[in-house]
N, C-alpha and C positions, 0 to 999 in steps of 0.2 A: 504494500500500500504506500503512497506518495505519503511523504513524511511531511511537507511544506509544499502548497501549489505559489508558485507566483508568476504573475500577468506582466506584460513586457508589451507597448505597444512602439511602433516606428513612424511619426508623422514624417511624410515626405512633401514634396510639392505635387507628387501624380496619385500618390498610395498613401494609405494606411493599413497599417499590417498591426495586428498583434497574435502572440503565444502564450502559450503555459507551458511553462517548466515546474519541475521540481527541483528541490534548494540543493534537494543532495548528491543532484546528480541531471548538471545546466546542459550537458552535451545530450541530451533526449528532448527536443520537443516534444508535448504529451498533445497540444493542439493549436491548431492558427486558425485564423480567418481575415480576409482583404478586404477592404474596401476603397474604391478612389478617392480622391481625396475632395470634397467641396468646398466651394469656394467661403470667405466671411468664415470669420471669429467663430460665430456660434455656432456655423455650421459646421466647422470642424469640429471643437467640443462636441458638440452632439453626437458627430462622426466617432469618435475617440471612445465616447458612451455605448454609442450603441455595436462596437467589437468588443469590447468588453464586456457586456452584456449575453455576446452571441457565445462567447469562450467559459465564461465563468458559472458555473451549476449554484455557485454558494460556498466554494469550498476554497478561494480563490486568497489568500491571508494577505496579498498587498498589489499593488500595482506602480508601474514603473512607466514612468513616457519619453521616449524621443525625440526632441524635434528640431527641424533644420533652422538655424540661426543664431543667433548669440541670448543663449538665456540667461540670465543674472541667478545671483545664487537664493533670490528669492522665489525662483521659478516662475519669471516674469519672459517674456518672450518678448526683447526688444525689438531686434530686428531678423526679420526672416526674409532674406532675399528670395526665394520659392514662394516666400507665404506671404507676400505682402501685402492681404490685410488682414494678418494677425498682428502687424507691431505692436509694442507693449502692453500684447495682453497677457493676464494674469493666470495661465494657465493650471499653476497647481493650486494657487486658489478658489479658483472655479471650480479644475473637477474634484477638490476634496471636499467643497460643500457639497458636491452630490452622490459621494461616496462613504460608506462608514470602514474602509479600510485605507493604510498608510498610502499617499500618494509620495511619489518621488518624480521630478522631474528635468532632465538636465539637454544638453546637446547630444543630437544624433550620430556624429561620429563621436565622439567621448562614448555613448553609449557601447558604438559599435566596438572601440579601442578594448572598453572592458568586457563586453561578451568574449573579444577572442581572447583576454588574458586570461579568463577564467573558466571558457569553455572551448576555446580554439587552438591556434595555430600560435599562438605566445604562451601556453598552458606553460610552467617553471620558468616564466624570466619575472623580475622585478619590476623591470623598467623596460620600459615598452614605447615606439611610436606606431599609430596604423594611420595610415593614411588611405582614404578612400576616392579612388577614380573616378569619374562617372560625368556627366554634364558640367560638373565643376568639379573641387576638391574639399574634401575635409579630412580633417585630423582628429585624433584622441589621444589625449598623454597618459600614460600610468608610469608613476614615480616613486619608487621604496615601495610597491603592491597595493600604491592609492592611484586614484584618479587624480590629475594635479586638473584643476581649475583655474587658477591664477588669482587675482585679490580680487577681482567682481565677478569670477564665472566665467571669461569670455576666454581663456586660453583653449589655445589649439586650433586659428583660424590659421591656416600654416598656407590657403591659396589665395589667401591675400598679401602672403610678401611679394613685393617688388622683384620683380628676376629680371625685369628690362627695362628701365624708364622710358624708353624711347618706344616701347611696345603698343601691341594693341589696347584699344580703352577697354577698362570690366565695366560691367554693370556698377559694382561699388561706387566708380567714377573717379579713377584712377588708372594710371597706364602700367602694361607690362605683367600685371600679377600671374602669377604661376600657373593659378590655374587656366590663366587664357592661351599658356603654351602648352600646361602637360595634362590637361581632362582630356575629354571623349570632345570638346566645342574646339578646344586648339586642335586634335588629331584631323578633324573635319575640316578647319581653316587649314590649315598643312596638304591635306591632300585635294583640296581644289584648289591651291596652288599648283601641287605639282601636275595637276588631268590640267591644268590651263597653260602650263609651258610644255604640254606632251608628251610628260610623262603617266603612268601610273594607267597605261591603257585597260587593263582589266578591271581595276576597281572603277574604270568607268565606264564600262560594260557592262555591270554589275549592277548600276546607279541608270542602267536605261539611257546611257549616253548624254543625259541632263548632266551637265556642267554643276552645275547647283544644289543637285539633289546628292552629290557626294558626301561621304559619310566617316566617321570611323568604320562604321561595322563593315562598310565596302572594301574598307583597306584589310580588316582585320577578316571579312572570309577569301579574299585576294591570295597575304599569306599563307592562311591554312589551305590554298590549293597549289603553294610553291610557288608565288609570280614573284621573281626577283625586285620587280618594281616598288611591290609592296614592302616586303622585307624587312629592303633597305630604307624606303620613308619608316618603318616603324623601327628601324636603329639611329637614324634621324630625330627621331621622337622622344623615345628612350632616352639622347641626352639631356632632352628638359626636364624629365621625369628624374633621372638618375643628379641634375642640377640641386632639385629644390629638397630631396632626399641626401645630399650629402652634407648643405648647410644646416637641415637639422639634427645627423647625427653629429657634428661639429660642436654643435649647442647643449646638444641634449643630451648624447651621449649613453645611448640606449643600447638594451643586450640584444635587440635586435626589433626589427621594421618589419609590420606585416602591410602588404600592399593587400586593399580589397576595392570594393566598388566594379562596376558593370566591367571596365576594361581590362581587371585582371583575367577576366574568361577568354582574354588572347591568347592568354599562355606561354610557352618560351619565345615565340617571334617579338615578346614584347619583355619578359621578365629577365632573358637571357643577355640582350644587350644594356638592359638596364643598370645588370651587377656588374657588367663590364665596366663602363662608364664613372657607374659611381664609383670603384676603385680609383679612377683617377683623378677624381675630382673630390673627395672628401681628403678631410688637412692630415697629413701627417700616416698615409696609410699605413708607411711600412713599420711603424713606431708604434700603432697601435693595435689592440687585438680588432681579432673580423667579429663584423656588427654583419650576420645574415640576413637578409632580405628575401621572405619567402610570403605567397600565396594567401588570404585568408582562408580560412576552413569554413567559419561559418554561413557564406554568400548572404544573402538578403537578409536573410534574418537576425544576420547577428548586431544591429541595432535595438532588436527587438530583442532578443535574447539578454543582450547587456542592460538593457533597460529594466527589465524583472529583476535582473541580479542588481541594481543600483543601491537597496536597503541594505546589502552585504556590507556595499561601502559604509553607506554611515553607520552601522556596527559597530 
């Protein structure tokens, strides 16, 4: 019999996901269920209610939330660049007035960073960075077997450094940021560059020979059928990625970097040149011990997953 149920939901900007896990043993989901995500404040809260409602029998002893943005450690949802009309709303004070179990609530990758520390792919390291792929970037710090937060909650936005000033604008409204060279929106900018100067002919084959409709996942099923074209844009790519992963092991100095999000499901065409890379560009390689850079385990879920295990934390 489950010793402890606990509820883990993932607010996204497309989805919301939550599970159940048991306390004693996070690597078994026991059950999920999706929803998309609605637009307005309360429609989301609502949304947030009513998967946790579809998941929980009664038996359910806490719940834990996800969500993409900078939450404050009052679990206020400043700002949410996906969610932008949730800014400053008061997330876990809303849904714990409508719940009589502990609410906890923090950022979606931090969530994700401690699902894989504690049920993933960093299972025995301390200190941890994961950084997640996908239309942009996020990050999650675990530091001495905690979650590091920073003084107001908002650590670990790791794709809004600076990696070009002269770069493309982000939405934030600043030039260059990391994530607009190493997510799944830079790999897409990158490769209708290179279909525009004639290269990269099969992924744009693949894309219906629309100029425009080029993609990562065009480059990335390109690759997985051997087109040199691709490859090589995705070892191209790899060094922005392997860029902004070596300035944080420089800083941070972690026992090791899980990369997760939608574009680790490339696999070696993308993770292979990326440890390359980063060997030569983080400080002081051959002076220091290797920090391995491997795959998440948990995929989608493991926002959701870290997020029920969040009460662990404040324990």
């Amino acid at each position: 019999m489950p010793s402890e149920l606990l509820a883990g939901v993932d607010v996204g900007g497309t989805k919301i996901l939550g599970v159940i896990v048991d306390r004693a043993d996070p690597t078994q989901v026991l059950a999920e269920h999706k929803v998309p995500t609605p637009h307005g404040a309360e429609a989301v809260l609502g949304a947030i209610m009513d998967v946790v409602k579809a998941l929980d029998d009664g038996s359910v002893q806490s719940l834990g939330v996800g969500i993409a943005g900078l939450v404050d450690r009052n679990g206020v949802l400043r700002v949410g660049p996906n969610l932008p009309q949730m800014h400053d709303t008061p997330v876990l004070e809303s849904l714990a007035g409508r719940l009589d179990i502990p609410v906890a609530v923090d950022n979606d990758a931090t969530c994700a960073a401690w699902g894989e520390h504690l049920a993933g792919a960093a299972r025995g390291f301390a200190d941890i960075i994961l950084v997640t792929l996908g239309t942009g970037i996020g990050a999650g710090i675990v530091d001495a077997g905690g979650i590091d937060h920073g003084a107001h909650g908002f650590a670990g936005e790791a794709g809004h450094m600076v990696v070009d000033p002269t770069g493309p604008l982000c939405p934030c409204g600043r030039r260059g940021c990391w994530e607009r060279m190493a997510s799944g929106s830079g790999l897409g900018r990158l490769a209708r560059d290179a279909a525009e100067a004639g290269r990269l002919g099969r992924a744009l084959e693949l894309a219906h020979d629309d100029l425009m409709a080029v993609r990562g996942e065009h480059v990335a099923l390109a690759a997985a059928e051997g087109d040199a074209e691709a490859r090589e844009l995705l070892r191209s790519f790899a060094w922005w990625v392997a860029m902004g992963l070596a300035n944080l092991v420089t800083l941070l100095d972690p026992g090791v970097v899980v990369i997760g999000g939608g574009l680790v499901e490339i696999g070696d065409p993308l993770i292979d040149p990326t440890r390359e890379h980063y060997r030569n560009l983080v400080m002081a390689q051959d002076q220091r011990p290797d920090v391995e850079i491997v795959a998440a385990q948990l995929g989608e879920r493991a926002g959701a997953i870290g997020a029920a295990l969040l009460h662990r934390q404040r324990a």
